[in-house]
TORVOLO-285117 format. One line per 5 residues: number of its first residue (from 1); their letters; for each residue x, y, z of C-alpha. Coordinates in pm, 1 decimal, m for minus. Example, Ala and Ser with C-alpha at 12.3 -4.5 7.8 and 13.67 -1.06 7.14 Angstrom:
1) AS) 1230.0,m450.0,780.0 ~ 1367.0,m106.0,714.0
end
This chain:
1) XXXXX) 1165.4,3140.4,1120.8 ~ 949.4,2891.1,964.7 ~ 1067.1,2535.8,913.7 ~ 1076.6,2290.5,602.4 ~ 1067.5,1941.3,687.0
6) XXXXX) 944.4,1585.5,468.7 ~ 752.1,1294.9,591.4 ~ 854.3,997.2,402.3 ~ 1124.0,906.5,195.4 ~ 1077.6,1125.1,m125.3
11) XXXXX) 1101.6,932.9,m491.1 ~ 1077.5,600.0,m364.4 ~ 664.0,557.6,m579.8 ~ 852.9,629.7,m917.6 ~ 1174.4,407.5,m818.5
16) XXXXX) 946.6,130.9,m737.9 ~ 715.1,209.9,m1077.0 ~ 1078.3,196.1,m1299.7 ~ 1105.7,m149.0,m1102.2 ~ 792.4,m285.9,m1198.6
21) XXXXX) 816.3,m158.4,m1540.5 ~ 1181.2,m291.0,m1578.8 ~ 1222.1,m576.9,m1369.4 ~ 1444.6,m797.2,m1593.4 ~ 1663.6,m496.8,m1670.1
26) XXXXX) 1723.2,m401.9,m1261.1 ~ 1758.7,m783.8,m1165.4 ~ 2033.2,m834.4,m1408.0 ~ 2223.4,m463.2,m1282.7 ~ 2172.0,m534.0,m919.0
31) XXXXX) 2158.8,m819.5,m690.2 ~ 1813.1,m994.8,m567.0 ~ 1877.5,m940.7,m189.6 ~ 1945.1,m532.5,m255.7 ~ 1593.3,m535.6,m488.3
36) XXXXX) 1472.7,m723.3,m177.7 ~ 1526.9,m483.3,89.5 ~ 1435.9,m199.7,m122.7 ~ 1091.5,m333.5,m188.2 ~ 1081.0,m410.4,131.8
41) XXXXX) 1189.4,m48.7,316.3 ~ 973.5,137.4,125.8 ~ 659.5,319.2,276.9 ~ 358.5,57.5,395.8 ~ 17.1,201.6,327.6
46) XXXXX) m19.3,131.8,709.3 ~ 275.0,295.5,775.3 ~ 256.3,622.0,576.3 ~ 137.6,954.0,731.9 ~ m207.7,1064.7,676.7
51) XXXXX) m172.5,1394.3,546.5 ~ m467.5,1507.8,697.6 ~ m338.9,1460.1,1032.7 ~ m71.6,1722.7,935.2 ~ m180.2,2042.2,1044.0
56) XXXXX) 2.4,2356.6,1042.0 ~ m84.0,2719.4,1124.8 ~ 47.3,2961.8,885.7 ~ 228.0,2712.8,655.2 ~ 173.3,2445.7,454.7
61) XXXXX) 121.1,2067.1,377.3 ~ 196.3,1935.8,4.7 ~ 177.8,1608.0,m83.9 ~ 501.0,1526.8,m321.0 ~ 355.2,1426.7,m626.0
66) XXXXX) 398.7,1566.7,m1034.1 ~ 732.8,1777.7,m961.6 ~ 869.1,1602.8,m709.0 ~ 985.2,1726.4,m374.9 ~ 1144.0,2006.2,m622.2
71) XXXXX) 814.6,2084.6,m771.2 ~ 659.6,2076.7,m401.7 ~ 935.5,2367.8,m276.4 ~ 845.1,2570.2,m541.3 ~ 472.4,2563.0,m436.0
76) XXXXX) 574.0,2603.1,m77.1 ~ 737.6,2905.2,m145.5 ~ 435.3,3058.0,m316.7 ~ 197.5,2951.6,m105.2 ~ 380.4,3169.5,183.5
81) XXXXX) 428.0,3468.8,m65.6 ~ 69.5,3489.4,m109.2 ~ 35.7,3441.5,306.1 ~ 253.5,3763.6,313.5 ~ 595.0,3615.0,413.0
86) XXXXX) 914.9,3561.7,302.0 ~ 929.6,3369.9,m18.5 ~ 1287.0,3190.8,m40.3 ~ 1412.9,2886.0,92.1 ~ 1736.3,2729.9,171.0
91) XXXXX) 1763.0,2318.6,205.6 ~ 2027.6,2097.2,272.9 ~ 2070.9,1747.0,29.4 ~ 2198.2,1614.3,263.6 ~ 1911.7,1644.8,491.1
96) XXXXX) 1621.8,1516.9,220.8 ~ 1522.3,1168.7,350.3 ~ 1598.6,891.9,36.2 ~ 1692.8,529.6,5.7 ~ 2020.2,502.3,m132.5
101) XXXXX) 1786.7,248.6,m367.2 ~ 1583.7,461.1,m505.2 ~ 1917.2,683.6,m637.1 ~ 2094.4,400.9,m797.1 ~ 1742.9,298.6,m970.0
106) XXXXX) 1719.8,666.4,m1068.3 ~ 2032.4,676.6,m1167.2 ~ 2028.4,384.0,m1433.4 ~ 1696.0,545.2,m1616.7 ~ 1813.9,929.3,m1595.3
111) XXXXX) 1540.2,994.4,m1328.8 ~ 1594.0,1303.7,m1115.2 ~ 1476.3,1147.1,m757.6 ~ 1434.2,1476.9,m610.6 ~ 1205.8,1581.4,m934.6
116) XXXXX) 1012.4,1265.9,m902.9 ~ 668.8,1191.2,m762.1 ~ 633.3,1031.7,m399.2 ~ 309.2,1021.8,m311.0 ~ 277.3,929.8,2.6
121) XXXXX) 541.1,1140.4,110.3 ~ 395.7,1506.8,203.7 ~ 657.2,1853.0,216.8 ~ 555.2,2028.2,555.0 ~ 639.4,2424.2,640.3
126) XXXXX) 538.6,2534.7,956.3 ~ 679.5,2699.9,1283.9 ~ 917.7,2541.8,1462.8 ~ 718.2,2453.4,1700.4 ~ 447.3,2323.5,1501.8
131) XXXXX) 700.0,2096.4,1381.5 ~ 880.2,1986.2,1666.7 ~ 535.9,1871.6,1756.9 ~ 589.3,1593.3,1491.6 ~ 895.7,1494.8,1613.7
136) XXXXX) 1011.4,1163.8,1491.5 ~ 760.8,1169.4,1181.0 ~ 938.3,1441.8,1032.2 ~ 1270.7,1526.8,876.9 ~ 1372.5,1935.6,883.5
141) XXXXX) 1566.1,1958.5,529.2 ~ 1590.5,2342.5,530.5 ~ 1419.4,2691.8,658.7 ~ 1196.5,2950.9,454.3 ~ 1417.2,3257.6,414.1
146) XXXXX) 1347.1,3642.6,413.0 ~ 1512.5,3662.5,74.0 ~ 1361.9,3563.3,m267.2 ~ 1655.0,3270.1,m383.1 ~ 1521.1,2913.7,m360.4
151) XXXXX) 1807.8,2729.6,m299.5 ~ 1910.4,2394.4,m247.8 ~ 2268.7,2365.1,m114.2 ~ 2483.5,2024.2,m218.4 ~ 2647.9,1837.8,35.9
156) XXXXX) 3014.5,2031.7,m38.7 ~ 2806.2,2308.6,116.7 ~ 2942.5,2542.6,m116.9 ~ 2764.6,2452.0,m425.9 ~ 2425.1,2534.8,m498.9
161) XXXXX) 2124.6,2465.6,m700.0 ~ 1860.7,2691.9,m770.3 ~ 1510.7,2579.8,m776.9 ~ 1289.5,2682.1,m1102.8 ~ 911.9,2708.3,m1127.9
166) XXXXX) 740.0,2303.3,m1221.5 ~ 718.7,2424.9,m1566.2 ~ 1031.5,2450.8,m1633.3 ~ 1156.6,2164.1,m1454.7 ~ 882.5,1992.2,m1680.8
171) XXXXX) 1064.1,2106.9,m1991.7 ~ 1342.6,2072.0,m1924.6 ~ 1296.1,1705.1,m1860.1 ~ 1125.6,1664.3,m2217.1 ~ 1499.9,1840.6,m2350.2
176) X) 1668.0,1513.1,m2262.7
end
């Protein structure tokens, strides 16, 4: 069974953009010292992980950009039904690597994290194997499944979210 995992902490390039964009506004919510330590824990362009280094057999490596890490499932999951295998997925919230920073940002502009772009941050499917190899880099959120439901199961594990296609996503987002 083939393996979903993320490299990186996923929405942290749009949390920092709201920052920059609304500094006065987040420095009057939250104190300095939090602001602090999130600029300061997020990803070093020395210490991200060249994609290109990423290699997988029969599976994939996406860059989390436009979408999010949401956006970069969906494309996952078609990339292996046009490889010929299962289509589905199942991932655990719990298991998605954020900063509790990048949430509460999120959270005060009505910013889906998990919908949001993190470049820098890249979605991996591969054997398990393949990314055990990785080990340490890499954070396994879920599995690719035989069935067709792209699912993303909340940390009750008992509720669940399906994934849509990008395009809807991106609508949806614009009905705000």
């Amino acid at each position: 069974m083939k393996k979903i995992a993320v490299a990186g902490p996923i929405g942290y390039e749009t949390a920092k953009a709201l920052y920059e964009e609304n500094r006065e506004t987040l420095e009057a919510r939250f104190p300095k010292f939090w602001l602090k330590k999130f600029l300061e824990e997020g990803p070093n362009a020395d210490e991200r992980i060249d994609g290109q280094n990423l290699k997988v057999g029969n599976g994939a490596v996406i860059e989390i950009t436009e979408g999010g890490l949401f956006g970069a499932l969906w494309e996952a999951c078609e990339l292996q039904k046009a490889d010929g295998c299962a289509n589905g997925c199942e991932v655990w919230i719990e298991k998605i690597p954020i900063l509790q920073e990048v949430v509460e940002i999120s959270e005060v502009f009505d910013v889906n994290p998990y919908e949001a772009s993190s470049k820098g941050s890249f979605l991996i499917v591969g054997e398990e194997d393949e990314i055990e190899s990785f080990r340490g880099q890499l954070t396994i959120i879920g599995n690719i499944q035989k069935k067709k439901d792209r699912v993303v199961i909340m940390k009750d594990n008992e509720t669940k979210r399906f994934l849509t296609p990008p395009e809807r996503q991106a609508k949806d987002l614009a009905n705000r």
